[in-house]
N, C-alpha and C positions, 0 to 999 in steps of 0.2 A: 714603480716599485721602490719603495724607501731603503734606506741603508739597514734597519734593524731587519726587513724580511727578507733583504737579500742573505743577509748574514743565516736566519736560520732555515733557508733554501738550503744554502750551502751547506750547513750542518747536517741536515736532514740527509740530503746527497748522498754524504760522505759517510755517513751509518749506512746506511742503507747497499751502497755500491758493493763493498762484496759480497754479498748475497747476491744481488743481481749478478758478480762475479762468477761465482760457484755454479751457476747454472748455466753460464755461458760456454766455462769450462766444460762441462760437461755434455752439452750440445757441440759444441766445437771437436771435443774427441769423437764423438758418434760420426758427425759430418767428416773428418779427418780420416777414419777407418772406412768409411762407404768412399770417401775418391781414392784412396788405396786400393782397397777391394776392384774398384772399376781400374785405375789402373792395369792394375796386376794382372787382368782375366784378358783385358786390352793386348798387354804384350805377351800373355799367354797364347792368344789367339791369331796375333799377327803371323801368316803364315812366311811372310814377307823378311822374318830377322831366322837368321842362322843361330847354332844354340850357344855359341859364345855371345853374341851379340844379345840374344833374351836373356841369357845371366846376367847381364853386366846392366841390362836395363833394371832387372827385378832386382837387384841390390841395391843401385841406385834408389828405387822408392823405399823401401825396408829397413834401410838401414838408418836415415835421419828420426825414424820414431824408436828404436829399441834403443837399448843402453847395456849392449853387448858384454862390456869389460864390466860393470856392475852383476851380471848375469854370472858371467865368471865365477866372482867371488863369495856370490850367495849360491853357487852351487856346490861350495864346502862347508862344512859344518864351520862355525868360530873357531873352535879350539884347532881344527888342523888352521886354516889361516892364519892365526895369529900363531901357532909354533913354526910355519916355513919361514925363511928370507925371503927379503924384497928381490932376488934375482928367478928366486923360483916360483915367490907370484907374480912375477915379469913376463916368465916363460907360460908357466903354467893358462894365465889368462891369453896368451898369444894362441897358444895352440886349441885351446877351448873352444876363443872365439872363430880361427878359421877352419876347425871340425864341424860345428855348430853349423857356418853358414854352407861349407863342400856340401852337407848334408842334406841342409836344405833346397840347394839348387842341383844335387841329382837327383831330388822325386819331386821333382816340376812336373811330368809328365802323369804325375797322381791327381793332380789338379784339373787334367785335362775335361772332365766329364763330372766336375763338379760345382757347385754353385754357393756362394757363401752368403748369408743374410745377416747384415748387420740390426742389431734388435736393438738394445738400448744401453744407455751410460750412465751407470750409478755411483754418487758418491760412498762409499763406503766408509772410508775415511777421512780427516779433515786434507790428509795428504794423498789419498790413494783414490782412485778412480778406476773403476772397473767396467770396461765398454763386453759386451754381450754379443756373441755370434751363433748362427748354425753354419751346420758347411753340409749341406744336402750330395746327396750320390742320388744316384738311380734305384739304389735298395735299400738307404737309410741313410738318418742323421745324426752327426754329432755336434751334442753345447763346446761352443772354446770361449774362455775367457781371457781377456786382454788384459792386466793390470797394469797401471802406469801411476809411476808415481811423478812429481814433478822434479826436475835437474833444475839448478840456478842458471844454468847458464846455456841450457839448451832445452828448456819447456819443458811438457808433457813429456814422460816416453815409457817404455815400455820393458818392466823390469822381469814379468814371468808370463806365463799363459798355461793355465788350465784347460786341460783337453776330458768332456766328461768326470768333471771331477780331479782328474789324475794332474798336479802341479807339474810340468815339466822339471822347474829345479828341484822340487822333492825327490822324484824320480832320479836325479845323479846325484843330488846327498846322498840319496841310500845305498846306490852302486859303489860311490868311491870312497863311503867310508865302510863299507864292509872291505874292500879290496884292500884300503890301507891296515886293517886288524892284522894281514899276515902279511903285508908290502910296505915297501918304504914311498916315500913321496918320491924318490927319483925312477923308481919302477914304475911308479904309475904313472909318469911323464910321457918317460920313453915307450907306455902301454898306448898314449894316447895320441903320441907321435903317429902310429901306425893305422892311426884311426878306429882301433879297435876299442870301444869299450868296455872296458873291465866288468866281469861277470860277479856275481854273487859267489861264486867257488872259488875264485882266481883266477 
């Protein structure tokens, strides 16, 4: 092969690769939530770990794909994030994050009798990717969607999930800014301290 067709091999290549990128991507996310998924039902299933020891497993896989403290923060409107301090979205994304996860590893035992099917991963946008599930029961199913955008510095992850439609962070937009219309941001702290989340009334 001569010098000029190696050259425009190379070129060709190098157009060409991200696009073959983009879809790798996106196979790679599908394949990444199917060993999660197998995972998860693995150590759901072990009868063999005590139930501190299956939390501390299913965090372990869960937590290197979400992007926890980003969740935090798109789970306030702008305008309140950017009117609090940096000490209160310190706190604030602290306690969010370990509500968030208390939460999710008390209704581990919801999982027990169900089955999830990972379906497919579509770009939606040049930065967003949205992997597709069912999660089957015994009397019915429900769509969740995974969206993950890309971090510089720690890949693919996973910034919201749609359940049936319903955005999870839409859903606490709306609870704690209706709450903050007649609460202050340090009320709704210490509302959240207690793990309660603030209602539509107050």
């Amino acid at each position: 092969m001569n010098y000029l067709l190696k050259t425009l091999l190379i070129f060709t290549l190098s157009i060409l690769s991200p696009l073959y990128a983009h879809d790798s991507e996106e196979e790679s996310l599908k394949n990444l939530m199917l060993q999660k998924s197998d995972a998860f039902f693995a150590i759901l299933n072990d009868k063999g770990l005590k139930d501190e020891e299956r939390k501390t497993k299913v965090l372990a896989e869960i937590e290197p794909i979400f992007d926890f403290r980003l969740m935090s923060r798109l789970s306030l409107r702008k305008q309140i994030w950017k009117s609090i301090s940096k000490e209160q979205r310190k706190e604030f994304s602290s306690i969010f994050v370990s509500n968030i996860k208390a939460s999710y590893l008390d209704k581990l035992d919801v999982f027990s009798d169900t089955k999830v099917e990972i379906q497919e991963a579509i770009r939606v946008k040049k930065s967003r990717i949205e992997v597709s599930a069912e999660i089957l029961t015994k009397t019915d199913s429900k769509k969740i969607i995974y969206k993950f955008y890309p971090n510089k510095r720690r890949g693919w992850l996973i910034y919201d999930i749609s359940i049936v439609g319903v955005s999870f962070l839409q859903s606490y937009r709306v609870q704690y800014s209706s709450y903050l219309k007649e609460h202050t941001f340090e009320e709704l702290l210490e509302k959240l301290k207690t793990k309660n989340l603030p209602k539509e009334n107050g």
